[in-house]
C-alpha positions as CSV (number, residue, x, y, z in Angstrom):
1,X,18.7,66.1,202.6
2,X,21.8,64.0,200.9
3,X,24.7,63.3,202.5
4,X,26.5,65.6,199.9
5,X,24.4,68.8,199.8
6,X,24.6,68.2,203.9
7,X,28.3,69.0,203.6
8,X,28.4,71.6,201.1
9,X,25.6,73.2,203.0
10,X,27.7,73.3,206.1
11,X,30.8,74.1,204.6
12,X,28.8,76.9,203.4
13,X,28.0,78.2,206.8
14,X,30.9,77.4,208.0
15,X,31.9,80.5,205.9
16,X,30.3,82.7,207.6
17,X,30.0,81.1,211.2
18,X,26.5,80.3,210.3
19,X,25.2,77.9,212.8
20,X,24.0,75.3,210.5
21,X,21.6,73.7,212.9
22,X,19.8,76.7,212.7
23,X,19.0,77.1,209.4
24,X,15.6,76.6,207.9
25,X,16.8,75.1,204.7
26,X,13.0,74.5,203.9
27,X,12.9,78.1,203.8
28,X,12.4,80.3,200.3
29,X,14.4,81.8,200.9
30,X,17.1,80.9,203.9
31,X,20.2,81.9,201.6
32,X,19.5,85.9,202.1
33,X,19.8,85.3,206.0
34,X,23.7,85.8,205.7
35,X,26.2,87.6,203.5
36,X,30.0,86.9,202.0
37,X,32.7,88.9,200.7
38,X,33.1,88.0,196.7
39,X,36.5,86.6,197.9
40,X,35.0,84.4,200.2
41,X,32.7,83.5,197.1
42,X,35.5,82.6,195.4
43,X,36.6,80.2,197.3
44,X,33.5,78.5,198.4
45,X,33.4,77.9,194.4
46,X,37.0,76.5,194.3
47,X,36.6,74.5,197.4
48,X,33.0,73.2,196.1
49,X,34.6,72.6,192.7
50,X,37.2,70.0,194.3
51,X,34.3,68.6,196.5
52,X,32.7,67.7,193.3
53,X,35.8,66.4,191.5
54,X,36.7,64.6,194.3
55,X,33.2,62.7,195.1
56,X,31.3,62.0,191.4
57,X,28.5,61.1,193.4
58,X,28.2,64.7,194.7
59,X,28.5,65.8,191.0
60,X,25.6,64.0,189.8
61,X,23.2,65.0,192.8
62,X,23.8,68.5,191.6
63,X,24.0,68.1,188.2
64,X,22.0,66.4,185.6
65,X,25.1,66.2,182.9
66,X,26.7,62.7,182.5
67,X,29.6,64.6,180.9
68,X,32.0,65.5,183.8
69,X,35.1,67.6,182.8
70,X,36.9,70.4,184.8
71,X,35.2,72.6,182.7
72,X,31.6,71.3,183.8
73,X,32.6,70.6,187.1
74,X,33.4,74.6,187.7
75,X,29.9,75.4,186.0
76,X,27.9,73.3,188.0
77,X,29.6,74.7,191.2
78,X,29.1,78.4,189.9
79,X,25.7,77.7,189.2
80,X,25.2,76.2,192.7
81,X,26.4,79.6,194.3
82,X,24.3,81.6,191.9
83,X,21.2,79.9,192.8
84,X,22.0,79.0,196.5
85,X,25.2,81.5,197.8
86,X,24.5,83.8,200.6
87,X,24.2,87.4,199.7
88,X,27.6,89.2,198.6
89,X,28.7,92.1,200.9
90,X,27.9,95.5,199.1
91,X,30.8,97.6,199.0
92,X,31.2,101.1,201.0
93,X,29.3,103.4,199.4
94,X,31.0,106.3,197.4
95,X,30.2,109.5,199.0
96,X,29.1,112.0,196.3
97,X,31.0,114.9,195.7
């Protein structure tokens, strides 16, 4: 695993008090184990988005675009939590009337 992806990973868990030692990352599928809010969706994305604004290197481990704009950058960390987030929390269900 790269340096990089070992951070966002545990930032990640961090999240969610996953214990990242823990994790199977080998796994299928390891990213159902645990489950967000939306809001703290949101701001893994913004936080990941810096992470890859800040560090290019990090940008081009996860993405295989050589054009790097803010637009891009905010794709490529939306596509990472697509693929990789932990579930979302489903909301309280509506009781029927």
């Amino acid at each position: 695993m790269t340096k990089h992806l070992m951070t966002i990973l545990k930032k990640m868990c961090s999240m969610v008090k996953a214990d990242y030692d823990k994790i199977d990352f080998k796994s299928v599928h390891w990213f159902l184990d645990y489950e967000w809010s939306i809001e703290q969706e949101k701001k893994f994305v913004v936080w990941l988005a810096k992470y890859l604004k800040d560090k290019p290197s990090a940008f081009k481990e996860l993405s295989d675009s050589n054009i790097v704009s803010n637009h891009r950058i905010m794709s490529v960390a939306k596509e990472f939590v697509y693929t990789y987030g932990w579930k979302v929390k489903m909301s309280e269900k509506v009781e029927d009337e």
